[in-house]
Structure formats: structure tokens, C-alpha cells
N, C-alpha and C positions, 0 to 999 in steps of 0.2 A: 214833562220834559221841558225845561227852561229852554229860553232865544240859542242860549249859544251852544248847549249842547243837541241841537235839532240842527243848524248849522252844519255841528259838526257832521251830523250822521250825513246830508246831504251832501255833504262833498267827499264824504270817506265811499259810502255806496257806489255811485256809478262807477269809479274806477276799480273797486273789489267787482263787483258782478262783474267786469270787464276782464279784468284777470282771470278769474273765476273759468268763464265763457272760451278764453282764450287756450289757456288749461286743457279744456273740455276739447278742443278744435287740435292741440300736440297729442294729445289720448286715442283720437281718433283718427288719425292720418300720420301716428307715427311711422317710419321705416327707414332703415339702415341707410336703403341708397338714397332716401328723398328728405334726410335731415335737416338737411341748411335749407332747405326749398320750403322745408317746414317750418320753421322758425324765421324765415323772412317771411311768409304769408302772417303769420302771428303779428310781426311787429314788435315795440318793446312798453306794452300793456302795465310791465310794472313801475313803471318811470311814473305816471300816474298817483299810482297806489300809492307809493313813496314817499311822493309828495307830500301829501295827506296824511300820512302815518301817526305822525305828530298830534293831529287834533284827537286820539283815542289817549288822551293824556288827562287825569285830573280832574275826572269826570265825577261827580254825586255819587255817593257810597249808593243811594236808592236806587242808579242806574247799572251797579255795577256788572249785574248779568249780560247786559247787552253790550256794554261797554270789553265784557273778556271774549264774546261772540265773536265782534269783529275785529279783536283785535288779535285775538287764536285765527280767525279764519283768514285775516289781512298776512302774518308773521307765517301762515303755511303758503299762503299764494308767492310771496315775493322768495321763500328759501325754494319753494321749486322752481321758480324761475331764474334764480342765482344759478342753482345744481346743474337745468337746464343748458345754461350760457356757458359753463364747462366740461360738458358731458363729453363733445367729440374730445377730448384732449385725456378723457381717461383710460385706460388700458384695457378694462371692459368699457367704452362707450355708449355700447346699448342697454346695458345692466344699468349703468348710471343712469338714464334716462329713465328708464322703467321703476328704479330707483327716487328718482326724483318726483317721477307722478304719483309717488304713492302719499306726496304732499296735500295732493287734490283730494281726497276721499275727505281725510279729517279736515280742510278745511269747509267743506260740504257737510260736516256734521255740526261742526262747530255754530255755522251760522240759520242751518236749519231752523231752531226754535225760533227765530228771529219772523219766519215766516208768518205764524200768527196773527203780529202787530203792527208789521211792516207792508204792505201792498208790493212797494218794487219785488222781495226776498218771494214772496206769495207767488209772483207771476214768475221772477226766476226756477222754480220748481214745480212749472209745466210744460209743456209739450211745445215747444217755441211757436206749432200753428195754431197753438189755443190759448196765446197768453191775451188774446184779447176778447177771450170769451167770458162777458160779462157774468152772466148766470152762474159760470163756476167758478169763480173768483167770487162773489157774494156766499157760492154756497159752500167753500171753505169757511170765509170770513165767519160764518155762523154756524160753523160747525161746531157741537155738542161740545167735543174736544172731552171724548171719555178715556178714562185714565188707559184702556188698552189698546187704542190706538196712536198713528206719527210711530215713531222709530222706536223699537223697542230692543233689548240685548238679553239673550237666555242663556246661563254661565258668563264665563271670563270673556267680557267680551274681544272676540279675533282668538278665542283659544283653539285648539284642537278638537274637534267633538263639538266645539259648542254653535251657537247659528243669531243670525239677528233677522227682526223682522219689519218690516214696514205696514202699515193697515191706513187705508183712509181714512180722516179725519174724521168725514161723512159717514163711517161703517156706518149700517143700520141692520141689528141682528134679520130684521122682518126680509132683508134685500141679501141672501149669499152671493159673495164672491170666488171670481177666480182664483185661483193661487196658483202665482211661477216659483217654482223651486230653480234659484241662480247658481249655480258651481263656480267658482272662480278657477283662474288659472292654476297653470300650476307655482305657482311663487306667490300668490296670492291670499285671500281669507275672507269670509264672509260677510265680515264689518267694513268689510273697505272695497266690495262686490257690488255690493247691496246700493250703491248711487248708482251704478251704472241701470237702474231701472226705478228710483223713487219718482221721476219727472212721468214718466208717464204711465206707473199703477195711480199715483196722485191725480193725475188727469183723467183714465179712462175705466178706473176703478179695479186696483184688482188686489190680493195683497201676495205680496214679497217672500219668498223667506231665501234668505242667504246665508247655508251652510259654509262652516269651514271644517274641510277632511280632517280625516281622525290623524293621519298619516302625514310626510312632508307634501304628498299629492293625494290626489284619487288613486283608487284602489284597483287601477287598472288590469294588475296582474297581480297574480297571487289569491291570499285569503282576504276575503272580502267584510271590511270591517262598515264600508261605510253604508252598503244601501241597508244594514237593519240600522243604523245611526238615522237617517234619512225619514224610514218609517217611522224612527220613535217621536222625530218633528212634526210630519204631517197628523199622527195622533194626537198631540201637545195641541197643533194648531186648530185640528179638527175640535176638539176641545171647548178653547177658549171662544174662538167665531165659528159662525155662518158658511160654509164654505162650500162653492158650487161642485157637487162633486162629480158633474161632466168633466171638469174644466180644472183639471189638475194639471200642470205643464212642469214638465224637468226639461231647464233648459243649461245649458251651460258652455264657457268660451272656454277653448284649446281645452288644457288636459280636463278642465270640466264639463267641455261638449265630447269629449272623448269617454268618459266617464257615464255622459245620459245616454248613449250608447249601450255600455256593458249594463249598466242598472235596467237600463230602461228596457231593451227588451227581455228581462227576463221573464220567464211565466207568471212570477208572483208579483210586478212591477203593481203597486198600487197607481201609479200615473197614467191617462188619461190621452197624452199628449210627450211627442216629445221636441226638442226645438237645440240641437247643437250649432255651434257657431265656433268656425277656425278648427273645429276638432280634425283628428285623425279617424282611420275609421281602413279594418280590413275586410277584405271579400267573408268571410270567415262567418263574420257578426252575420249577415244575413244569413249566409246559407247553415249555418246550426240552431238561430232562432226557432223558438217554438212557435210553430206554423199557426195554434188556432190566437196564439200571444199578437204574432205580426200583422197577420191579414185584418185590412183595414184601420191598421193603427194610424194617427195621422200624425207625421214627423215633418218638422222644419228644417230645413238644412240650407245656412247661411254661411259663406266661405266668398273667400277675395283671390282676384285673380294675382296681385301681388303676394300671397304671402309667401315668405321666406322660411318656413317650417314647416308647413304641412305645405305639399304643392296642392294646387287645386285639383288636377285630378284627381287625386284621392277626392274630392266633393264628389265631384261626378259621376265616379265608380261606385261612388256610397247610395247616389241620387238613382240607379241605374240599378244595381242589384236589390235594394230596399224594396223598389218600385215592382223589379221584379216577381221579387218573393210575396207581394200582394200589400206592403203598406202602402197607405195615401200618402205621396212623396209631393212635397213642395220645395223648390230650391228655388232660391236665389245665389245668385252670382252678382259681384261688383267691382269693375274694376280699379278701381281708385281704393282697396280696399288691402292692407297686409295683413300682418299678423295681429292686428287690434278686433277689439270688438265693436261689431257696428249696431251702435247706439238708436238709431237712426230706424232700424227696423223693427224696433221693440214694441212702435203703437201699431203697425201692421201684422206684428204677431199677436199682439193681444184679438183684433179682428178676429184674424183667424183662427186663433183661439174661442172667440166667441160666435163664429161663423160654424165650428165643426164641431160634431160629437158622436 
């Protein structure tokens, strides 16, 4: 990399990982009523990036991979942040919004590979308490880097039916991992799910997989197409790696935690583990569960005392009946927390995850 295009990356990075960051901070403290209060904590991160834009220009054909990385991932940060800056003004305003964030995912793919060769990108996709943990940033740095692990897509990827995966870089067949099975929302998809949890399987080892339903949602009522869809990924994954097979977790946000629900307690549930977040969830589900299925299953259940669609009660009555009928119930409650997914507890789920079995 010649003088000026090192230059260049140095002054384009901090202000993308800044936007990036910022992005990440509207994702997670989205809400109707607390919009503008949200977007002035933010600040205007893209004003930065902007700036700089310009030097991802005319860059060495031998560069050019890195050079479309950040400049795919620079062009997704600043158009969510435009969408952002007009969303109250649209007719759906919250739509837009949620709309707008789905800017973030792909630019979080784009710039991924970047990771590898880059140190700042390397410590951006871990665990913000562990970006300064020398020994795992080295043992990225020298990781094997075998062709089936980092971010992988099986079918179209974001299709219907189909899923993507994440594996550490460090896999080592000799050492099985965990695996979270992620559901995304309901207006959401696998491919664009699946960052809401690379920071910290990347950090505390685990690997990924991020289904997208067969259907417009999960398969919450009616004929159930998706948990043999689900099955046929865990066999796929079982497969290819290592895989701890205590430590299976379905976990999933709104109609996808509504969903590890209906899957997951049923008698033939190959999972381990279950871990919904922002889901709904009726008296129902417990009391017709198969009793030798529930007792002692160990379920996470993470819900905000904000949300604006599923009221939290409903957590509580989940947290209460569950507990009940004999599973090992762990809730959390947050108040600062709406209808988003909190990010935030995904390394203390993995613990727990690796704490119970």
C-alpha cells in the first residue's frame, strides 16, 4: 500500500467505524416516543465520513478490494443516516426508520473482510470490553483462516429457506463449539440478523447461524414449515464442524423469539437451550408443553420495560408460568430498552449458555 493510499484509509476509518458505532447506538435505543432524544445523543457522525469520502477515489486497480469494502460500507452508512434525518417526516415514520437501519447490516458485511488485515476493523468486531485484549486480537491475527470459517451464505443469500453462518476464525475441529440459532424479526432475514451477534461469537467463541423463515414470518400459527427447515441447518452444521452438542441455543427477537418458543418447546425440539428476546408469548405455551420436554429446560428471557408491542407483562407471565411448569427461567428486564434487540446481553448469554447444561 503506497504513502497516499494509507493516508487515505487513515482518515476514511475512524470516522466510518464512528458512523458505524453510531448506527449501532439508533438500533439499539430505537423508539417512537424517544426519537429525536435519539438522534441528538447520536450527533451528526456522518458530517465526518463525508468529508472523507472523496479519498476512496482512484485508488490502484491491486487495491481495489479494499478500496469497494469501504467504500460499499462508507455509501451504506451515510444513505442510512440521510433516511435517518427524514424518517419523522414520513407517513410510516417508524417503518422508515427500521427501514433505514437495514443500511447497517450490509454495511457491516461489506467491511468485514477488512478485518483480517486491518487492526482498528479487527477490534471493531469484538465485544467493546474486550477490544483491548491483547491475546485475542493476536490470536485472530493468526488465525488459520480455513476456507469454512468468517461469514459464510447457504442458498440465495437473505432468501426464504435459506440461512447464513458465522464460525470463528480460530475454529479448531479438536475444540466444539456452541451454536446460537438467531430468528430474526418479523420483517427481517437471516443475512442481515446475523451481525447482531458476529462481535461476540467472534470474541467468546461460538458459531452463528442465522436463519431466514420459509414464510413472510415465522411459522407461528398454522402448518409448521420452519422447525423441520431449522433441523435440516443444524444437521448441515452438525456436519461440517465441531459442535458442542450441550450447548445448542435457539434464540431469537420479536416474532423470532416468539417463534423459539413454539419450536423450542416442542418434544422433538433438537435445542438445548432456549433464549427469546422482545417476543410474545401466551399462558398456553406453558401449560400444554410436554412436561418431560420443559422440566428443567434452561430458557433466557430478555424483554424491555419500554416496548411498544409486546407489553412487558407478557415477559413476566412468560417468566412465571415457564418457571412454573419446571423450566430453569432466567429473566432479564431493562428499562431503557423498547422494541429492539438488546445487543448488549448476548456475551452474558453465551456465559450462560456455557455455565448450564
Amino acid at each position: 500500500m503506497d504513502e497516499k493510499t494509507l493516508d487515505d484509509v487513515v482518515a476514511v476509518l475512524p470516522p466510518l467505524l464512528q458512523a458505524l458505532d453510531r448506527l449501532g447506538f439508533v438500533s439499539r435505543y430505537l423508539d417512537p416516543a424517544q426519537f429525536d432524544r435519539v438522534m441528538d445523543a447520536v450527533g451528526e457522525p456522518e458530517t465526518a465520513l463525508a468529508a472523507e469520502r472523496h479519498r476512496l477515489e482512484g485508488w490502484p486497480a491491486e487495491l481495489a478490494d479494499v478500496q469497494t469494502a469501504l467504500a460499499t460500507a462508507s455509501d451504506a452508512a451515510l444513505s442510512a443516516f440521510a433516511a435517518l434525518r427524514v424518517a419523522p417526516l414520513a407517513e410510516d415514520g417508524l417503518m422508515a426508520s427500521f427501514r433505514a437501519l437495514r443500511e447497517l447490516p450490509r454495511a457491516l458485511e461489506a467491511i468485514y473482510p477488512l478485518a483480517e488485515g486491518l487492526p482498528p476493523v479487527s477490534r471493531f468486531f469484538l465485544d467493546p470490553a474486550h477490544r483491548g485484549d491483547e491475546a485475542l486480537v493476536q490470536r485472530l491475527a493468526h488465525a488459520p483462516g480455513l476456507a469454512d470459517t468468517g461469514v459464510l451464505h447457504f442458498g440465495e443469500p437473505g432468501s426464504r429457506g435459506g440461512f447464513s453462518v458465522y464460525v470463528p476464525e480460530y475454529y479448531d475441529p479438536a475444540e466444539p463449539l456452541p451454536v446460537v440459532f438467531a430468528l430474526h424479526g418479523g420483517s427481517g432475514n437471516g443475512r442481515g440478523f446475523l451481525w447482531s451477534w458476529v462481535r461476540e461469537a467472534r470474541t467468546f467463541g461460538a458459531i452463528v447461524v442465522a436463519p431466514t423463515a420459509v414464510g413472510r414470518t415465522w411459522a407461528i400459527q398454522g402448518q409448521d414449515a420452519d422447525s423441520p427447515n431449522l433441523a435440516r441447518m443444524l444437521a448441515a452444521v452438525r456436519e461440517q464442524w465441531q459442535v458442542d452438542e450441550r450447548r445448542l441455543l435457539l434464540s431469537g427477537m420479536s416474532d423470532g423469539g416468539t417463534f423459539a418458543y413454539v419450536s423450542g418447546l416442542e418434544p422433538g425440539s433438537p435445542f438445548t437451550h432456549l433464549a427469546p428476546a422482545a417476543a410474545a408469548f401466551h399462558p398456553m405455551m406453558a401449560a400444554y408443553a410436554d412436561k418431560a420436554r420443559i422440566t428443567g429446560l434452561p430458557i433466557h428471557i430478555a424483554h424491555g420495560v419500554r416496548d411498544w408491542m409486546f407489553p412487558v407483562d407478557m415477559a413476566r407471565e412468560a417468566a412465571d408460568a415457564l418457571a412454573r411448569a419446571g423450566a430453569e427461567v432466567t429473566y432479564r428486564e431493562l428499562d431503557d430498552l423498547s422494541h429492539t434487540y438488546p445487543r448488549e446481553l448476548n456475551g452474558p448469554i453465551l456465559e450462560w449458555l456455557k455455565a448450564t447444561s
